[in-house]
N, C-alpha and C positions, 0 to 999 in steps of 0.2 A: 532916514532918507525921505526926503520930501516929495509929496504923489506926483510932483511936476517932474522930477528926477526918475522916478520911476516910469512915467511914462515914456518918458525920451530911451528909459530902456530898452520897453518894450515896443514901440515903433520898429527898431532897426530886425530883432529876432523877430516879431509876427511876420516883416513882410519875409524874411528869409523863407519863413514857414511857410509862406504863402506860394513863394516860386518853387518850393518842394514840391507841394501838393499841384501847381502849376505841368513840370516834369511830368510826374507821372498821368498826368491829365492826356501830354502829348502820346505819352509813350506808348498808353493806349489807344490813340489816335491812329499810332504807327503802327502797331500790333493788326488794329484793324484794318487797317490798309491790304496788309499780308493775306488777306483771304482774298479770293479769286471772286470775283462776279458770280453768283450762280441763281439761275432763275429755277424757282418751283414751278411745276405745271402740273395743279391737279384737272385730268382727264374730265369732261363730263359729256354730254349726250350720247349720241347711237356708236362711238366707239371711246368711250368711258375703259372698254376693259381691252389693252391691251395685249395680243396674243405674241409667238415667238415670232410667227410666218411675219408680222408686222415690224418685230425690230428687222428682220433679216433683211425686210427690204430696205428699209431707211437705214440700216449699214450700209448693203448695195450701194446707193445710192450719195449717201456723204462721202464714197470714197474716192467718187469721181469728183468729188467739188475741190476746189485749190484754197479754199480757206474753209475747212469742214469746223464742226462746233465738235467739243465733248457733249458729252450724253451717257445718263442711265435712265434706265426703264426702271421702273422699280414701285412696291406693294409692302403693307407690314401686315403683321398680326400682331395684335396683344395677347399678350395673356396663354403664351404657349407652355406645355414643360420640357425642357430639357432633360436629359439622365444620361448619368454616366454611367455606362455598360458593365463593368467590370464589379464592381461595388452597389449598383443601384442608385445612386444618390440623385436629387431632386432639386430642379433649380425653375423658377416660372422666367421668363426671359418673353423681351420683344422680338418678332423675327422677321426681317428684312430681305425681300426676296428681290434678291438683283439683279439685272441684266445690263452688262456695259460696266461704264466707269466707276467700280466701287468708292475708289479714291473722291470722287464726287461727294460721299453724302460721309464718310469716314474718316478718322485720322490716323496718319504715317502711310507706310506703303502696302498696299493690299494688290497682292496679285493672287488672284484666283480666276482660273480660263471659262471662260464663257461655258467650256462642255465640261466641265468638272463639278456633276451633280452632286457626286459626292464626299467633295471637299466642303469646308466652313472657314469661319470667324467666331473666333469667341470674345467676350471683353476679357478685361482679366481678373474682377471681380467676382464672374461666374466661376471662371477658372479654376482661382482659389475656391471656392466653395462647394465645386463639384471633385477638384483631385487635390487640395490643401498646396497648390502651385501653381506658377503661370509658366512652367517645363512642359506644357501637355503638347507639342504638337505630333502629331502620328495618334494620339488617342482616340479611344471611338465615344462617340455618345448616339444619342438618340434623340427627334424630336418629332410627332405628328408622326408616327409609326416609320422614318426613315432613319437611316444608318449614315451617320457621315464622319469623315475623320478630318481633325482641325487643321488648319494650316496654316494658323500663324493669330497670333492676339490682337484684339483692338485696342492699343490704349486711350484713355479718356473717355470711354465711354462706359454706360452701366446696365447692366439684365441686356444682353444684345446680341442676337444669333442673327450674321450675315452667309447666305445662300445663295447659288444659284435655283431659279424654277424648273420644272419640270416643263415637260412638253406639252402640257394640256393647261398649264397657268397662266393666268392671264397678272395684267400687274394696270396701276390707275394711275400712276404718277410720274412723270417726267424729270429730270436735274439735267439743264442746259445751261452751259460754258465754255471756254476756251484755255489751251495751254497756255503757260507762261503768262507775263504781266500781261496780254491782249484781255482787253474785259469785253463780253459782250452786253451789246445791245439790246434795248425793248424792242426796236425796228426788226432785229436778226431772229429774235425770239416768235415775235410775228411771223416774219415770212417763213422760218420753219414751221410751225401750228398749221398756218394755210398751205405750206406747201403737202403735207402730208394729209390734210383732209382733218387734220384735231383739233378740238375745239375742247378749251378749259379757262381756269384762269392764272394765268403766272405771275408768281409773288417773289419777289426779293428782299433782300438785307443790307440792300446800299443806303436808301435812307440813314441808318444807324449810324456811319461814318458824315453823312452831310448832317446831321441832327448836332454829332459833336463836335463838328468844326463850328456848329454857333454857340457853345459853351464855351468853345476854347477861346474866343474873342471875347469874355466879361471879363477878363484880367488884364491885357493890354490894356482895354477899353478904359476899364475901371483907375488904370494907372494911367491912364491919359488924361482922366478928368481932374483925378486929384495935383498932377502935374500943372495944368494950367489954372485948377481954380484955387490952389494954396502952395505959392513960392517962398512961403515961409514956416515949411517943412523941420523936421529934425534933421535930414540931409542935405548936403548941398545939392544944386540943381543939376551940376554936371553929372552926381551920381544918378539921380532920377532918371535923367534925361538919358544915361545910358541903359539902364536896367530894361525902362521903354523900348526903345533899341532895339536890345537884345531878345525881348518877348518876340517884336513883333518880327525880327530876323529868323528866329525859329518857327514860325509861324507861317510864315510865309514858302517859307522852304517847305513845309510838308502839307499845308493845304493847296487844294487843288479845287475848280469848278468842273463839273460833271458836264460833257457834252450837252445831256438833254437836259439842260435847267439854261443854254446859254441861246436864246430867241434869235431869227434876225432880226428884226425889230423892238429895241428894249421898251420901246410904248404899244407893242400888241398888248391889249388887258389879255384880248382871248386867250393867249399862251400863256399868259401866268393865272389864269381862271383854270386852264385843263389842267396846269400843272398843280396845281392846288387838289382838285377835285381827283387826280391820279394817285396823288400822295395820299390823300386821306382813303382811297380804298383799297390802297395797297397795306400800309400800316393797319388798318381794319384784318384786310387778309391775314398777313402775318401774325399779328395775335391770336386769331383765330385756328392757324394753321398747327398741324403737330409736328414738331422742329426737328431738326436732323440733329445730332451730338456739334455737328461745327456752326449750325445755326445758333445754340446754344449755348457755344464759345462766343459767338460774334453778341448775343445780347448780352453775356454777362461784360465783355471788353467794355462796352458801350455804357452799362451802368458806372462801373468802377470809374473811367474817363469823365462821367457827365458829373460822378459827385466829387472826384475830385477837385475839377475845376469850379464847382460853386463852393468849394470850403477851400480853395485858393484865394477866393474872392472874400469870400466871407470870415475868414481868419485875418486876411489883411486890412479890412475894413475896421476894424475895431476899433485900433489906437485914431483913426479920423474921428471919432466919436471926440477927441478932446480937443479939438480945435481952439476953443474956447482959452484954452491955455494961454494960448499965442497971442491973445488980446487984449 
């Protein structure tokens, strides 16, 4: 078989390859989508630490609002030991001390009451390790000289003890959002910080889906250029012309533009200078921050999405390399 035969082969199977790896590109796109808004607020100046008397009143208080936000309070420690009572056995674990919406910072359903000091969360890695099961709920452990009995496993997460505080603990970190598809705002995030007197900085994880909506754009792109700059393809033009189509119909349907990226004035420089200079010290924050287990669902989504769509591209680019053929 002649290399000009074989390349006409592989033209049609790369680009196949190409809109595979295309798929899962979005899918991830859509995966991410699924996460809820939620903003970081790490605490800092003269009330940095958090006491109960201060959520109690900012419950108070959001209960009267007609569009309240979710919220947790919430403090970790590294580096604790867990043990399981019965047997002795020894596990170091991170422990997360929470007040409010656990489902905020955790994955699946976490219901543990506010005054249920000595309830837990176990992951189910610890589980297995400290009773050789993830059947443990009713068990007792121990950690930092307290007695708690489990109440249900965390999955996806690793070394992980989720608690209610005590009455004299204080907690430095904030998780602010909204039920259902409602996303909140940086504007709403503000006015909670000043309405309550706190001052920190809050970081999010929305970039990471606007990041891969401009990955997900080199492959239509990439199929647009070779559309119009070589109609003398291995496929007819009708098929090109739909495949195009079809990316950019998928594409469309599930990208979306972010309120605050959209100016009133699309020639204000200064709005797209803050939004520059927001972006970069937010993404600064975030790397620097230590991520929640769905934070770290949301970066891994974001990786797998951003390389699948440059080896979408880059797998299908190949056979253009022979152009030359054609001439």
């Amino acid at each position: 078989m002649s290399r000009r035969k074989i390349r006409r082969l592989l033209k049609p199977a790369l680009l196949l390859i190409g809109i595979l790896f295309y798929h899962i590109a979005l899918y991830q796109y859509c995966t991410l989508r699924q996460y809820p808004a939620v903003y970081q607020v790490v605490c800092e100046g003269e009330h940095a630490a958090l006491t109960r008397e201060d959520y109690g009143q900012i419950c108070e208080t959001q209960e009267k609002e007609e569009s309240a936000l979710c919220y947790a309070f919430w403090g970790k420690t590294e580096g604790a030991d867990v043990e399981e009572v019965q047997w002795g056995r020894r596990s170091r674990v991170r422990v997360y001390r929470v007040r409010g919406r656990m489902d905020m910072l955790f994955h699946g359903y976490v219901d543990l009451q506010d005054t249920d000091l000595q309830g837990c969360y176990l992951d189910a890695e610890t589980a297995r390790e400290l009773f050789g099961s993830t059947e443990v709920i009713g068990s007792e452990i121990s950690c930092a000289g307290r007695q708690f009995t489990i109440r249900g496993i965390l999955e996806g997460e690793k070394s992980l003890l989720a608690i209610r505080p005590e009455e004299g603990e204080t907690t430095d970190r904030i998780a602010l959002g909204k039920d259902g598809k409602e996303q909140i705002t940086g504007a709403e995030v503000d006015a909670f910080l000043l309405r309550y007197g706190i001052s920190g900085t809050a970081v999010h994880a929305l970039f990471l889906r606007d990041i891969l909506q401009i990955f997900l754009l080199l492959f239509p792109v990439g199929l647009s250029i070779s559309l119009f700059g070589d109609l003398r393809g291995w496929s007819p033009e009708g098929i090109r012309w739909a495949v195009l189509i079809l990316m950019f119909w998928m594409l469309l349907r599930q990208i979306e533009i972010p309120e605050r990226m959209i100016p009133d004035k699309w020639s204000d420089l200064q709005f797209w200078r803050d939004q520059w200079e927001s972006a970069r010290d937010n993404i600064a924050a975030f790397v620097r921050q230590e991520k929640t287990g769905k934070e770290l669902d949301q970066l891994i989504c974001f990786l797998k999405g951003a390389v699948c769509a440059v080896i979408s591209v880059t797998v299908w680019q190949i056979p253009m390399g022979g152009r030359s053929v054609h001439k």
